[in-house]
N, C-alpha and C positions, 0 to 999 in steps of 0.2 A: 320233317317239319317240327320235332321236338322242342327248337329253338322258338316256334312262334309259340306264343301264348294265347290262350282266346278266355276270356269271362265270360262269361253264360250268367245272365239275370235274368232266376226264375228258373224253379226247377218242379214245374208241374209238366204234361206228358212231353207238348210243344219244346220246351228247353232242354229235357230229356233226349226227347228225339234228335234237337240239334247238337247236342253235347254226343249222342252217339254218332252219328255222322261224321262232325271232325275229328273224332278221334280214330274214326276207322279209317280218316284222310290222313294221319297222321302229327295232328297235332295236339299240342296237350292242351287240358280243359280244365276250366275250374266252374264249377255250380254256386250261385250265391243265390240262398233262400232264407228266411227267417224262418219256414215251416218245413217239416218233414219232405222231400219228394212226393209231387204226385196229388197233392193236398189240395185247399180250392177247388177251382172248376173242375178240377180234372179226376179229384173223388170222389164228385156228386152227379155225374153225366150218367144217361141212361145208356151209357155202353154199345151205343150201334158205329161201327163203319159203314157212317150213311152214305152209300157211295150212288144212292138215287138225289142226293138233293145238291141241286145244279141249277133253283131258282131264285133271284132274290127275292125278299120279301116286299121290298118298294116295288109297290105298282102302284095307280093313282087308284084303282079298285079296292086297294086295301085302305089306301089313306082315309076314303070317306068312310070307312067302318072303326075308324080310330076314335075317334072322339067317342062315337057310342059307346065302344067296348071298353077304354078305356075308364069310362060313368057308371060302368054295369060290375057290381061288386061280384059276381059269380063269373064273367066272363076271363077266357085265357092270360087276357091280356090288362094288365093293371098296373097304376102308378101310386107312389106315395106323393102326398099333396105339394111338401116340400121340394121334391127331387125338379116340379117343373123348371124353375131356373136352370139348371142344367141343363135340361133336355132342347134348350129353345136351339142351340146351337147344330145341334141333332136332328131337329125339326127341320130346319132348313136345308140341310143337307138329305136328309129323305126326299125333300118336295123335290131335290133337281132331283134324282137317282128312279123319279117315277115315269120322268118323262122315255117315251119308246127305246128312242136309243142308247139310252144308258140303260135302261132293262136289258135291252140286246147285249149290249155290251158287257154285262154284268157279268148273262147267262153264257155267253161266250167263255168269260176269264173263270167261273166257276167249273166248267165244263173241262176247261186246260187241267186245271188242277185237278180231277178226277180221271181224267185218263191218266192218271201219275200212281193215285193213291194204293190200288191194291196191291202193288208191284212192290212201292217202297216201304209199307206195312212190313208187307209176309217180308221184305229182307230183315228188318227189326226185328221180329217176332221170331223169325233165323236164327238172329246173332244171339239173338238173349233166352235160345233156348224158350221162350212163353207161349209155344204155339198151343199147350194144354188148357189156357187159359181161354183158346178161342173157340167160338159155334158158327157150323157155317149151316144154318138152317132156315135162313130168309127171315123175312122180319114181310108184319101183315098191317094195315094200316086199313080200317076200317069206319063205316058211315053209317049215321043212325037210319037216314032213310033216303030214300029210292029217288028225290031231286036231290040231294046232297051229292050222292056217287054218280048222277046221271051229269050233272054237272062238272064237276070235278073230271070225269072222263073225257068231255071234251072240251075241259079247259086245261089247269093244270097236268094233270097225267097225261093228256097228249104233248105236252110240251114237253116233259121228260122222255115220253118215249122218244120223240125228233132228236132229243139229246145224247138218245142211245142206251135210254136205262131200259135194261131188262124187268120188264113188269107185266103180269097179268091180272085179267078182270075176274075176279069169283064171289059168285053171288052165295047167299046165307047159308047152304047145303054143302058148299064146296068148303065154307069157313072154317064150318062145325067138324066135317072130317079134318082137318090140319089142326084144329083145334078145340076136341069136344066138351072141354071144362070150360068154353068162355059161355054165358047165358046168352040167350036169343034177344042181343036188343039191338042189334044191326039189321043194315038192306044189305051187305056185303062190302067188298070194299078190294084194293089192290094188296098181289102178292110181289116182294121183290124177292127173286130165288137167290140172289148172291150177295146180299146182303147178309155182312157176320157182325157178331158181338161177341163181347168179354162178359164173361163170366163174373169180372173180377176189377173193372176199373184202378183197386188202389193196388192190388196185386200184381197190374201190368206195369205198373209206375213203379214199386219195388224191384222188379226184375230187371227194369232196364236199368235202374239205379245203381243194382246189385253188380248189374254188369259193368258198367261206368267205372265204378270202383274198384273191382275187382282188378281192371286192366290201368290202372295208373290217374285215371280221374279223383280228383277232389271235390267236395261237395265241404262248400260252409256254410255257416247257418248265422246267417247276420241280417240284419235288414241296412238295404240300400240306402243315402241320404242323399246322395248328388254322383252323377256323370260326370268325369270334367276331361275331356277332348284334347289334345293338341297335336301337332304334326310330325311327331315322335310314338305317341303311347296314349293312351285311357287311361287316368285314373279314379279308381271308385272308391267313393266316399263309404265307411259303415260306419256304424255305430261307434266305435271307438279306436280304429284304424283305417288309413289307405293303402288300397290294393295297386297297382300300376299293371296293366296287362298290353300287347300289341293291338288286339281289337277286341271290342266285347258288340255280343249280343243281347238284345234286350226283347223277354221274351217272358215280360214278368205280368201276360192277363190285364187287365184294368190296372192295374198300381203302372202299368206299363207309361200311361197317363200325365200321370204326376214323374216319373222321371224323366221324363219330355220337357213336360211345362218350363224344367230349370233349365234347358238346355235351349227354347226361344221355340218351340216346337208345339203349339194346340190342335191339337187334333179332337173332333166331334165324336169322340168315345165315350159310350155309356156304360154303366153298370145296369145288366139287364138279369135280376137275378132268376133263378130255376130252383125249384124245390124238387125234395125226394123223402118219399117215406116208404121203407121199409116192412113188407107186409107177409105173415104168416096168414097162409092160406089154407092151412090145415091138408087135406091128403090131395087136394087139389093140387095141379101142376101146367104149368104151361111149356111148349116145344121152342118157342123163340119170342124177339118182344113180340107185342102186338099195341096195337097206338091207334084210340080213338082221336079221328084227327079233327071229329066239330068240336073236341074239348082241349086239344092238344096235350094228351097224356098217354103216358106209354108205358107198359106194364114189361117187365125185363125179368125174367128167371136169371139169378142169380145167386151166389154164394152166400147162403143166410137169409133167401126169402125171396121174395118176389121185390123190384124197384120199380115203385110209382115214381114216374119221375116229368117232370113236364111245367108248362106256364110259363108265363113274361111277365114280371112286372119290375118295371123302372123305378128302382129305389136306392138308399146312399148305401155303400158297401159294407158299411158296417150298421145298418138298420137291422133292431129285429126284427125275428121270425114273425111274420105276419100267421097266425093260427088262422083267419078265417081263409088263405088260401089252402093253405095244408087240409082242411076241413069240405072244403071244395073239392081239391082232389081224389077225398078218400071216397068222398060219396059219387063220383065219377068211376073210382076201383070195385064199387060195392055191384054199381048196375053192369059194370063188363062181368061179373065174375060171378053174378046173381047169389052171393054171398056178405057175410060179413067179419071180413078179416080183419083181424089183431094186428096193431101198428110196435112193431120192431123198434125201430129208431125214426126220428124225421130229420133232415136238412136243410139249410139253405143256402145257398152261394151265387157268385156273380159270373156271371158272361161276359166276357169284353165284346160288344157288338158295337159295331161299325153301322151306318146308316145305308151302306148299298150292298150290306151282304157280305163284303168280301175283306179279307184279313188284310194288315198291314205286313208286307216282304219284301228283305230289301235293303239295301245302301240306304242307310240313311243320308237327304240331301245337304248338301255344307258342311259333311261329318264323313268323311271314307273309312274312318277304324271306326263305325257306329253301324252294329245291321240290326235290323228288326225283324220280329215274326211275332206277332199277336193278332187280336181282335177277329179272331175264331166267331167267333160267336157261340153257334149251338154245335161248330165241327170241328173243335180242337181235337179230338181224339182220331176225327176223320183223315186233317188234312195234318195231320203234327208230325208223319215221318217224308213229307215232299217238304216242307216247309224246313226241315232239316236239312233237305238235300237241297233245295234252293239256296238258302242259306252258306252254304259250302261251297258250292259251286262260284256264288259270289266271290267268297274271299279267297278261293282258289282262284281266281281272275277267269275263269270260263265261262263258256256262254252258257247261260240258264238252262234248263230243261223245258218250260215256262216262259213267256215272256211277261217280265216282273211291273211293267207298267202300269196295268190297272190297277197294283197293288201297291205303289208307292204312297208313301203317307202326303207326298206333296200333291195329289191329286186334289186334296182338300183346302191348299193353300187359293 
């Protein structure tokens, strides 16, 4: 299949993974990114193969705790004042995505995708040699007090368990043994035993780059201006030349957005960014992440420190760093850790989130040489080597592994 050509836009892990995929189908690939590999979202993630999370986050229980959270400058979840024009189209699309059966529905097509993911990971993490880069030590997810995790056990974590995630209940004793440098300010909280992470988020994204390259992949560093389609070929518009390719994938995170828009395509994607700060904890150490979840922040051993990493807030993609989140988070790291650690580096980046949880995959519709794979959200790294294979499978003309429906971006039309 040397003779097809495929474009790849965007080469953070998702574009990555799907650039490894077809090439191992045999076809040849080109990467177009203005940034290094791996960069964005995909070097600021706290690094879990969430393979428990299988719920979306529209429910109608959550929506009436929005507006509060959204007003409370300390809470998870927070907006920039300007960004709300944007959001209204997002908004709306939440409200249907709350009602039961598109909950069901969600957690159905979230679930499809997770019986996929750890299979087609470890092939990746195969091909490119990076398995040194992974832990497979469970990850703990933890609650300040004893209604929080009584609750949580017979709401949300029972619902994952029905899902089929392996998870158990341990209370403050059992914590402290799997984890005795976190301070006592839990009721206890859930363990998932097969939950792994990377050590290394931007090291994983080199490796597979590495390997891309290495076997006949091209990777350019341009930024995209226009898509332009027609019933022969793609061609892509850069900065100072067109490319012509048989089909391209567009797999470029939130900017995914904006190369849509030129092509008659709106879809209610936001830019939900996540912060990370990098923390010296001195001789202290911890065995896997571990993630206060009434604050939503997760603490990640890592290459060069501990990664705070964690929050929601809805803001423009190139807004800066808000310091009083960063500032928030740290004093969230200080009560897990019953210390006061030394800040490393801090981050911030965007999430391409979608309004029912679940990523864009897929033929794009009125476009057959156009596929998509974005709007991960919080599970690009999760779901980035199914999404490759999905991906593939499509343009191989074979039937999915997946059925790609709930994932289509015309769900939104």
């Amino acid at each position: 299949m040397q003779n097809i050509h495929i474009g790849i836009l965007g080469a953070g892990i998702v574009g990555l993974s799907t650039a490894l995929s077809l090439q191992e189908a045999g076809y040849k690939v080109t990467l177009i990114d203005k940034e290094a590999p791996g960069m964005g979202a995909s070097f600021g993630n706290a690094g879990l193969f969430a393979d428990y999370a299988r719920l979306p986050f529209a429910k109608f229980a959550m929506m009436k705790k929005m507006p509060g959270m959204l007003l409370d400058k300390t809470s998870p979840l927070s907006m920039q004042g300007s960004y709300l024009p944007s959001l209204m189209p997002y908004g709306w699309e939440f409200f249907k995505a709350c009602f039961p059966t598109k909950y069901i529905q969600g957690k159905e097509a979230l679930t499809s995708l997770q019986e996929h993911t750890q299979l087609t990971n470890q092939e990746l993490l195969n091909l490119t040699n990076a398995q040194d880069l992974i832990k497979s030590e469970g990850c703990l997810g933890l609650f300040a007090t004893e209604e929080g995790f009584s609750t949580a056990q017979s709401g949300d974590l029972q619902e994952r368990r029905e899902q089929g995630v392996n998870l158990e209940f341990l209370n403050a004793h059992q914590v402290h043994e799997l984890e005795p440098n976190l301070a006592n300010f839990h009721a206890g909280g859930v363990f998932y035993p097969d939950t792994r992470f990377t050590i290394s988020p931007v090291e994983l994204s080199r490796r597979y780059a590495h390997h891309f390259s290495n076997n006949g992949g091209t990777i350019l560093h341009d930024e995209v201006q226009a898509v332009l389609p027609n019933s022969n070929e793609v061609t892509v518009k850069l900065n100072d030349r067109n490319v012509k390719y048989d089909q391209v994938v567009i797999c470029a995170g939130f900017s995914s957005k904006a190369i849509l828009k030129k092509l008659g395509v709106k879809l209610p994607l936001v830019s939900e960014r996540g912060y990370h700060l990098t923390l010296d904890i001195g001789e202290k150490s911890l065995s896997r992440p571990v993630g206060w979840l009434d604050k939503a922040v997760f603490l990640t051993p890592m290459e060069g420190g501990i990664r705070l990493a964690g929050t929601a807030e809805f803001a423009f993609a190139d807004a800066p760093l808000n310091p009083q989140r960063a500032d928030e988070m740290l004093k969230h790291a200080k009560v897990m850790l019953g210390s006061d650690p030394s800040i490393i580096s801090t981050w911030v980046g965007s999430r391409p989130s979608t309004p029912d949880s679940l990523p864009v995959i897929g033929e794009l519709e009125h476009h057959p040489r156009i596929k998509v794979g974005f709007g991960h959200g919080h599970l690009g790294l999760t779901f980035a080597a199914i999404t490759g294979k999905l991906i593939t499978q499509s343009i191989q003309g074979h039937a999915p592994a997946v059925d790609l429906k709930p994932f289509s971006a015309a769900r939104f039309n």
